[in-house]
BADREN-638235 format. One record per residue (C-alpha): x, y, z; residue number from 1. Coordinates in Angstrom, 1 decimal, padded with zeros to 4 digits, m for minus. Example, Ala and Ser with C-alpha at 12.3 -4.5 7.8 and 13.67 -1.06 7.14 Angstrom:
<r><u>012.3</u><v>m004.5</v><w>007.8</w><k>1</k></r>
<r><u>013.7</u><v>m001.1</v><w>007.1</w><k>2</k></r>
end
This chain:
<r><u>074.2</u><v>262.4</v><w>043.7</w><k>1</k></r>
<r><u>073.5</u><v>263.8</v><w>040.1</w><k>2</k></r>
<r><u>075.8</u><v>265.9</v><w>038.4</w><k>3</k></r>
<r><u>074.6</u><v>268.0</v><w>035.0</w><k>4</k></r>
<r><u>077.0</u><v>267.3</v><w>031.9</w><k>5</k></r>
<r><u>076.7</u><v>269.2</v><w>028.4</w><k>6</k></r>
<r><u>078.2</u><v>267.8</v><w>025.7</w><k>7</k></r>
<r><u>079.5</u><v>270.4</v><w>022.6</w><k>8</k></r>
<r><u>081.2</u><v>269.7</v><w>019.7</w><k>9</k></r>
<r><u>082.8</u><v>271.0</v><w>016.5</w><k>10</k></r>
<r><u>081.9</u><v>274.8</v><w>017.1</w><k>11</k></r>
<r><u>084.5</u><v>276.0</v><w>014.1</w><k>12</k></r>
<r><u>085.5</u><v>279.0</v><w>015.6</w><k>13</k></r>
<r><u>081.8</u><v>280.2</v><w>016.4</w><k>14</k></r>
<r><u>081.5</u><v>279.2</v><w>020.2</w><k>15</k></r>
<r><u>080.1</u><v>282.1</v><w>020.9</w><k>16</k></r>
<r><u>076.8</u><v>281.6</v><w>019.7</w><k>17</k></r>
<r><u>076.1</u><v>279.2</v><w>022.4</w><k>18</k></r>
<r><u>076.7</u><v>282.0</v><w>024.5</w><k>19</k></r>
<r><u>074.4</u><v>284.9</v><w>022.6</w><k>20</k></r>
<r><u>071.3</u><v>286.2</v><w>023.7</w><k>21</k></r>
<r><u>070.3</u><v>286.0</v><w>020.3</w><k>22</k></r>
<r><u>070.5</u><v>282.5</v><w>020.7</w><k>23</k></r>
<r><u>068.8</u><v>282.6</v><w>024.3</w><k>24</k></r>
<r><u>072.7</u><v>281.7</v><w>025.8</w><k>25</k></r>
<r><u>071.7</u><v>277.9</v><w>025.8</w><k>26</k></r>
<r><u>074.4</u><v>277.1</v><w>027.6</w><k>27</k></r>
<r><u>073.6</u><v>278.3</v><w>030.9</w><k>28</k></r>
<r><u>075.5</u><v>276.4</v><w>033.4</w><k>29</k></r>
<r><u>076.0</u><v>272.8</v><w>034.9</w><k>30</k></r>
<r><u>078.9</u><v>270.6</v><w>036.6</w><k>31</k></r>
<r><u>080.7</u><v>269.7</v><w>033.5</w><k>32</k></r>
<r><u>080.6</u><v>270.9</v><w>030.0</w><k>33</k></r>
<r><u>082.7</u><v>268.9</v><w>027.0</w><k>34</k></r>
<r><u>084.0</u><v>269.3</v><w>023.8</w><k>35</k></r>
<r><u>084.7</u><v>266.8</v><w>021.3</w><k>36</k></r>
<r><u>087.3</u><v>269.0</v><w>019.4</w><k>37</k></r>
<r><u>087.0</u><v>271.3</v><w>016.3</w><k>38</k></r>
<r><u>087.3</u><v>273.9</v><w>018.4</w><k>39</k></r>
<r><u>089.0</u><v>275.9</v><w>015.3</w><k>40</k></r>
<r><u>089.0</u><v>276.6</v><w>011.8</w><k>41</k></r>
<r><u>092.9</u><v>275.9</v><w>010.9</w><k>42</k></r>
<r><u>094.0</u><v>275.6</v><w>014.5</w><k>43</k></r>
<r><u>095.5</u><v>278.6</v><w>014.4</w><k>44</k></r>
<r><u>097.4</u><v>279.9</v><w>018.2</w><k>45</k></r>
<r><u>094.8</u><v>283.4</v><w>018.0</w><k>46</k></r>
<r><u>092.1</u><v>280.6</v><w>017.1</w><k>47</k></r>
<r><u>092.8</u><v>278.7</v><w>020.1</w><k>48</k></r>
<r><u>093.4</u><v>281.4</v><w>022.1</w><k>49</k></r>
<r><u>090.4</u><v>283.2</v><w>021.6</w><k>50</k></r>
<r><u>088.2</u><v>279.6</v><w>022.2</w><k>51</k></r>
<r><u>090.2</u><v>278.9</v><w>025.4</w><k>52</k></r>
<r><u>089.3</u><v>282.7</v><w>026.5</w><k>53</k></r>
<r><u>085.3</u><v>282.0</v><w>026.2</w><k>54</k></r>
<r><u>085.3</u><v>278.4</v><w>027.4</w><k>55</k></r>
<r><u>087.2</u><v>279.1</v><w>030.5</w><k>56</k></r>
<r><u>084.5</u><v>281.8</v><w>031.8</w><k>57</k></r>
<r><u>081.3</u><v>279.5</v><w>030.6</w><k>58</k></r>
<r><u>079.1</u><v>278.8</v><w>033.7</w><k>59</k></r>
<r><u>080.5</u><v>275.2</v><w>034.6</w><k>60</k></r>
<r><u>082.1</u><v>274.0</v><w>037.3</w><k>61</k></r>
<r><u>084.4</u><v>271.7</v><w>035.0</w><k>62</k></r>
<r><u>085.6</u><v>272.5</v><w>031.0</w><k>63</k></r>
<r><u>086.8</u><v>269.2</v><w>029.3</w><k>64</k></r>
<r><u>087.8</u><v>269.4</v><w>025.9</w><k>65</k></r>
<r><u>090.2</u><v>267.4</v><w>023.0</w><k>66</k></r>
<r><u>091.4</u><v>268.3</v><w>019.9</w><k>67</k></r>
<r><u>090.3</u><v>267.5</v><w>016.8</w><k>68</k></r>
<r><u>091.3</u><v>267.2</v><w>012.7</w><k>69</k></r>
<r><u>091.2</u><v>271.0</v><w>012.6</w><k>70</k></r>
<r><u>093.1</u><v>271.8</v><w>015.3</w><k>71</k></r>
<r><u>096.4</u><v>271.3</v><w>014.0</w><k>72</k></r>
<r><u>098.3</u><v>273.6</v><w>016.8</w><k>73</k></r>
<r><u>097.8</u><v>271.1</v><w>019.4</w><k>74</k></r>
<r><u>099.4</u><v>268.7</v><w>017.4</w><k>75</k></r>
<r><u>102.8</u><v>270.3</v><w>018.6</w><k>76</k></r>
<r><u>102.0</u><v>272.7</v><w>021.8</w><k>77</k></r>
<r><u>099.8</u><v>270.3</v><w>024.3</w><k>78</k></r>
<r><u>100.5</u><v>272.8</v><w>027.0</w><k>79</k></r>
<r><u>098.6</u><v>275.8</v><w>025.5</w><k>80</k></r>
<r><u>095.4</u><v>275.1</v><w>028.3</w><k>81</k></r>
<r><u>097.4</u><v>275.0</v><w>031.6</w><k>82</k></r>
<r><u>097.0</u><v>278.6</v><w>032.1</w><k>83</k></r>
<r><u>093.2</u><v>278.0</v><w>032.1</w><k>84</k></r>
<r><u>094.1</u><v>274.9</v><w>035.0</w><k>85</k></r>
<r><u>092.7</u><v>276.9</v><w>037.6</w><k>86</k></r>
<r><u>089.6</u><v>278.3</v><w>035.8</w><k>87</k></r>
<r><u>088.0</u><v>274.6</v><w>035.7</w><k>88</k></r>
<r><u>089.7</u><v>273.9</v><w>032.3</w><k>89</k></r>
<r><u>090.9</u><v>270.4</v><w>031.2</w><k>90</k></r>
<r><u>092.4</u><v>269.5</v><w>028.0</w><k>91</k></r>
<r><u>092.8</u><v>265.7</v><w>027.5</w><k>92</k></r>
<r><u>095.2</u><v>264.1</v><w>025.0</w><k>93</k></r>
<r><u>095.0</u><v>260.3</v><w>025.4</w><k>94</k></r>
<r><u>094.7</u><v>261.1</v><w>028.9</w><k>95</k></r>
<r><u>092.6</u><v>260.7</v><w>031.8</w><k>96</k></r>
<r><u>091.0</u><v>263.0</v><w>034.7</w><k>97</k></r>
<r><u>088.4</u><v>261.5</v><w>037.5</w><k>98</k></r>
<r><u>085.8</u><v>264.5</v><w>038.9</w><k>99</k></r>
<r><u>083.3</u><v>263.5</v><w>041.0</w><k>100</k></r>
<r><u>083.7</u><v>259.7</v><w>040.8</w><k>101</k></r>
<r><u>083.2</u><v>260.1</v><w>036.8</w><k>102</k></r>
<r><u>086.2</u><v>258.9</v><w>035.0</w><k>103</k></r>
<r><u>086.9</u><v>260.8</v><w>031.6</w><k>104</k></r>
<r><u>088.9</u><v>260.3</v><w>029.1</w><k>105</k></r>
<r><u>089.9</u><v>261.7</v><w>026.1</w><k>106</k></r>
<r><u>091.9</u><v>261.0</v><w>023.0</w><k>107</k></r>
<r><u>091.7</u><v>263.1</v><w>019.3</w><k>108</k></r>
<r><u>092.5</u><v>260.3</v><w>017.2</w><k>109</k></r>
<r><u>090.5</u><v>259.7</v><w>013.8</w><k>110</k></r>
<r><u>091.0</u><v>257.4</v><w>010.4</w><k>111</k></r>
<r><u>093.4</u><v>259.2</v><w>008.0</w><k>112</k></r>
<r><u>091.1</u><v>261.5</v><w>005.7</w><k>113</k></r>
<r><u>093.4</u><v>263.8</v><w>003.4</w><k>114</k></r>
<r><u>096.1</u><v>266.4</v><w>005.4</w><k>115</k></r>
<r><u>094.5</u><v>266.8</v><w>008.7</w><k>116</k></r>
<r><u>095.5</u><v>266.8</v><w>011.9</w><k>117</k></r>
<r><u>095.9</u><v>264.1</v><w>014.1</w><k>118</k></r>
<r><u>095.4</u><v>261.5</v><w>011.4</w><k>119</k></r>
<r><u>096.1</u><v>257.9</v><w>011.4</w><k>120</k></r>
<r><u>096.0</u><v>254.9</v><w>009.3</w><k>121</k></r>
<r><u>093.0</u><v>252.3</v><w>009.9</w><k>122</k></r>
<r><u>094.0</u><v>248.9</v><w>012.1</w><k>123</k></r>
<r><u>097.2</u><v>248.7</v><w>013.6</w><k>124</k></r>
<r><u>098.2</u><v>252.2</v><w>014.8</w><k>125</k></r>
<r><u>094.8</u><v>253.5</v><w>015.3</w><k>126</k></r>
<r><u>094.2</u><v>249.9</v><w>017.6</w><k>127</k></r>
<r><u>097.0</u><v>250.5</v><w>019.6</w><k>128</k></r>
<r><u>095.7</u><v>254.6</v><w>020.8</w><k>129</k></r>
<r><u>092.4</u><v>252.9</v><w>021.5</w><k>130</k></r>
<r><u>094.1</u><v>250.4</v><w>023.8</w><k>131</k></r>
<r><u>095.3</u><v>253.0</v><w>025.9</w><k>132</k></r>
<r><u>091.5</u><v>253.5</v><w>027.2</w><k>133</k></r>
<r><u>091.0</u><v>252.2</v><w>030.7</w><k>134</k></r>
<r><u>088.5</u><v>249.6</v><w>031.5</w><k>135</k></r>
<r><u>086.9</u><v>251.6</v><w>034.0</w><k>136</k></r>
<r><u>086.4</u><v>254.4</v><w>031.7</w><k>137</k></r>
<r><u>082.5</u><v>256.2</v><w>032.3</w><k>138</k></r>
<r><u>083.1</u><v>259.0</v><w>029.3</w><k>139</k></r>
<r><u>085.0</u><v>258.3</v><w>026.6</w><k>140</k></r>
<r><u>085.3</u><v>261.9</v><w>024.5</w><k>141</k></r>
<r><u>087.1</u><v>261.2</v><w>020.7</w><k>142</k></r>
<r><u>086.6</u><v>263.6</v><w>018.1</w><k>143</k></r>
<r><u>085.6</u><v>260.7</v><w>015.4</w><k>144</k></r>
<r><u>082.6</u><v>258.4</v><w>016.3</w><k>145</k></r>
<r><u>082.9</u><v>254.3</v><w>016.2</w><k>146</k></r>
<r><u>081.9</u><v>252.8</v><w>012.9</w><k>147</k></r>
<r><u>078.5</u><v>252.4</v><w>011.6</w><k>148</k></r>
<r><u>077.6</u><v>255.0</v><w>014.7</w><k>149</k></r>
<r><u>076.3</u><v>258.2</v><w>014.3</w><k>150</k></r>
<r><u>079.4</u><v>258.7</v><w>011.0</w><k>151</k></r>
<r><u>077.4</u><v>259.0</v><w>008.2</w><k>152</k></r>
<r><u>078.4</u><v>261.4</v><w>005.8</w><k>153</k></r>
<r><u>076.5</u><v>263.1</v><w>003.3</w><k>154</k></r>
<r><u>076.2</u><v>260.9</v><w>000.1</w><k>155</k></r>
<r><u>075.6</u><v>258.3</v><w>002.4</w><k>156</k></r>
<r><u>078.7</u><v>256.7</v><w>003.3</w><k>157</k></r>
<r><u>079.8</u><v>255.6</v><w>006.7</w><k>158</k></r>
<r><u>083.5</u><v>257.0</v><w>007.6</w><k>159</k></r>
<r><u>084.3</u><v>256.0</v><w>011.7</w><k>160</k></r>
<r><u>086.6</u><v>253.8</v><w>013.0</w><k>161</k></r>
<r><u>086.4</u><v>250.2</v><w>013.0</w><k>162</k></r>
<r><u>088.9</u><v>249.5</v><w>016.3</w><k>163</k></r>
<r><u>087.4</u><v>252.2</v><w>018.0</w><k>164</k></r>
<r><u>083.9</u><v>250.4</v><w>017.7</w><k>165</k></r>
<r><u>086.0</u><v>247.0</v><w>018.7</w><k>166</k></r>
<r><u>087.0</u><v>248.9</v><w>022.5</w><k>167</k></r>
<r><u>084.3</u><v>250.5</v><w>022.9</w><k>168</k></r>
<r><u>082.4</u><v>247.1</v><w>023.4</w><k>169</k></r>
<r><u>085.1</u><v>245.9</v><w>025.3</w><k>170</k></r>
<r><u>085.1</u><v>248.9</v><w>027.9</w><k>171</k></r>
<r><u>081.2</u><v>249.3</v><w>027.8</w><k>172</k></r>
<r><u>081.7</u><v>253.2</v><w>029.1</w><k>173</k></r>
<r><u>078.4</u><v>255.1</v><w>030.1</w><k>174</k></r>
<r><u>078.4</u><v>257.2</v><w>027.5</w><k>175</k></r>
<r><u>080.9</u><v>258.1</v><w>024.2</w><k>176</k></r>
<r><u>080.7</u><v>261.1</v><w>022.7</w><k>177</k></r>
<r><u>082.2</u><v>262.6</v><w>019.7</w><k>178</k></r>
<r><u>081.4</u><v>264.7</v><w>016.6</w><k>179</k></r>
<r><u>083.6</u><v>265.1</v><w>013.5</w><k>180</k></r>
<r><u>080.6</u><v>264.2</v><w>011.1</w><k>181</k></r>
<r><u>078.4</u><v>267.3</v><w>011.8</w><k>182</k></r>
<r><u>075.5</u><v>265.6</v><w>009.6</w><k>183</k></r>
<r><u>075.5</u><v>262.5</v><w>011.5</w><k>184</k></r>
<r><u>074.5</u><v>264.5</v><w>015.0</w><k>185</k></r>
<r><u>072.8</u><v>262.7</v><w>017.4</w><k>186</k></r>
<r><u>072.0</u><v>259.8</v><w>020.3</w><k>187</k></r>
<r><u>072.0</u><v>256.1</v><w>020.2</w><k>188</k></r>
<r><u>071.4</u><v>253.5</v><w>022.7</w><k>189</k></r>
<r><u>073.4</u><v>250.6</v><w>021.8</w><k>190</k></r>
<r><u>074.1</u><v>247.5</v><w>024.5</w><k>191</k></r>
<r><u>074.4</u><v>249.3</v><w>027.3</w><k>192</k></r>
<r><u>076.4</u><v>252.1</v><w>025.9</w><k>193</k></r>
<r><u>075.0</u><v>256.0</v><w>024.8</w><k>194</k></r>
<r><u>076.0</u><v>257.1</v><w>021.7</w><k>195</k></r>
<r><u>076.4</u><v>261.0</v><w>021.1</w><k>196</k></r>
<r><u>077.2</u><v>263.0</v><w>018.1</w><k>197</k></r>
<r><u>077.4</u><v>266.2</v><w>019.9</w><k>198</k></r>
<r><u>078.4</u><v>268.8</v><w>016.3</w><k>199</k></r>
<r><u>076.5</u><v>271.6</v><w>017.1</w><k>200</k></r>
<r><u>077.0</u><v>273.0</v><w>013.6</w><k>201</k></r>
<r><u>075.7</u><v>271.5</v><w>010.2</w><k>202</k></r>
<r><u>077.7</u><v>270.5</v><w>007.0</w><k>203</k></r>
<r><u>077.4</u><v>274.2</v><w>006.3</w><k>204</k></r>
<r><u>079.3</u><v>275.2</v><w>009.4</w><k>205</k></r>
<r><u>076.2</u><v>277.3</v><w>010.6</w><k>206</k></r>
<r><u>074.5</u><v>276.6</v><w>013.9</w><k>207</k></r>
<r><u>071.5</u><v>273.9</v><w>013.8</w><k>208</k></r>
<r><u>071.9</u><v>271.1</v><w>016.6</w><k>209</k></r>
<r><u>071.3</u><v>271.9</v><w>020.4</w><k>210</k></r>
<r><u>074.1</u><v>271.0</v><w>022.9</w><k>211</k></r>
<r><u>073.3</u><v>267.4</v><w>024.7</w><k>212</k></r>
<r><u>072.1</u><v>267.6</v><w>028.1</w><k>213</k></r>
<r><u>072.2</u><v>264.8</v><w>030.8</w><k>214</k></r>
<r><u>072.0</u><v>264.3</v><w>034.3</w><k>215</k></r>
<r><u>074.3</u><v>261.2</v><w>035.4</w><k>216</k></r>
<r><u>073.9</u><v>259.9</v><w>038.9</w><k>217</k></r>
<r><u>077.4</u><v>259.5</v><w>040.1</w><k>218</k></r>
<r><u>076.8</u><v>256.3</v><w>042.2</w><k>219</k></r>
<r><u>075.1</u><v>254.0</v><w>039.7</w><k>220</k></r>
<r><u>076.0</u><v>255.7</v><w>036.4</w><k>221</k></r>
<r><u>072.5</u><v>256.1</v><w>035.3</w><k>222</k></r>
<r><u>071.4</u><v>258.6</v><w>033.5</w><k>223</k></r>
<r><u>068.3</u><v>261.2</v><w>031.8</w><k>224</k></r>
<r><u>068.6</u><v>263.4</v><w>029.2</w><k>225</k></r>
<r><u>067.3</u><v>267.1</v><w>029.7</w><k>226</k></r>
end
């Protein structure tokens, strides 16, 4: 059994495009649709509010999302999405959900940059959230990719986290996905595991990259890209 998953990311606020004729409503249905955080501009309650509103009535069966660096009023209120529960809405914080046989989980933990949300140290404290992922994990959704993958920043320089590239390797999930560094958007096959830097918006916070589209067979885990 196949099951159609689109992977968002990092819409700032302007979600709605992806749902605009004038951008030929490219997301236009499917079992499960996720997004890797950013779902804001300051993480404001109307922000969230207002995003929460137009991903509950997209087209999917399933709505997974995390939080990420901008979202700082999840950082305090993790309960703001169980209104949404019963309109196919998930929000994961370090946590787990299991549709279909898929196992996701999700966690909005990133290397301390500045005054953001949902910041931490490198090694230690940043190793010990990334423990928390089970072995049997087939999605792993973070907001900030692995190091050296897909987390290149303009100028050049590479900005993910070194222990999340360390569990990743020892989990081997299907497929992680994140976004963060908008520039660095993208796919990468890499010992068994499928990269994806799923930013739909540029360094210039304007729309440019297309929302990933795969079809995962349920029972062996493999998968196409659409």
């Amino acid at each position: 059994m196949n099951k159609k998953i689109v992977f968002i990311s990092d819409t700032h606020n302007k979600h709605k495009y992806l749902t605009s004729n004038a951008y030929d409503n490219i997301l236009g249905g499917g079992d499960v649709l996720v997004h890797s955080g950013d779902v804001s501009g300051m993480g404001k309650s109307h922000e969230i509010k207002d995003f929460l509103n137009w991903f509950s009535k997209t087209p999917f069966t399933h709505k997974i999302f995390i939080a990420g660096n901008h979202d700082f009023h999840f950082e305090s209120y993790h309960e703001i999405a169980i209104e949404y529960k019963e309109q196919g809405v998930h929000y994961l914080f370090d946590s787990e959900i299991v549709i279909d046989g898929i196992k996701f989980y999700g966690s909005p933990w990133q290397p301390e940059f500045h005054d953001w949300a949902f910041n931490l140290p490198r090694g230690a404290k940043l190793a010990e959230k990334w423990s928390k992922i089970p072995e049997d994990t087939d999605i792993l959704i973070t907001h900030g990719p692995a190091y050296g993958i897909l987390d290149v920043v303009p100028g050049g320089g590479r900005v993910g986290c070194e222990e999340l590239y360390k569990r990743i390797f020892e989990v081997k999930p299907t497929i992680h996905v994140c976004g963060h560094i908008h520039d660095s958007y993208g796919q990468k096959s890499i010992d068994g595991v499928e990269f994806l830097n799923a930013s739909v918006l540029n360094e210039q916070y304007n729309y440019s990259n297309k929302p990933i589209v795969v079809e995962l067979n349920v029972e062996t885990k493999e998968l196409n890209y659409i």
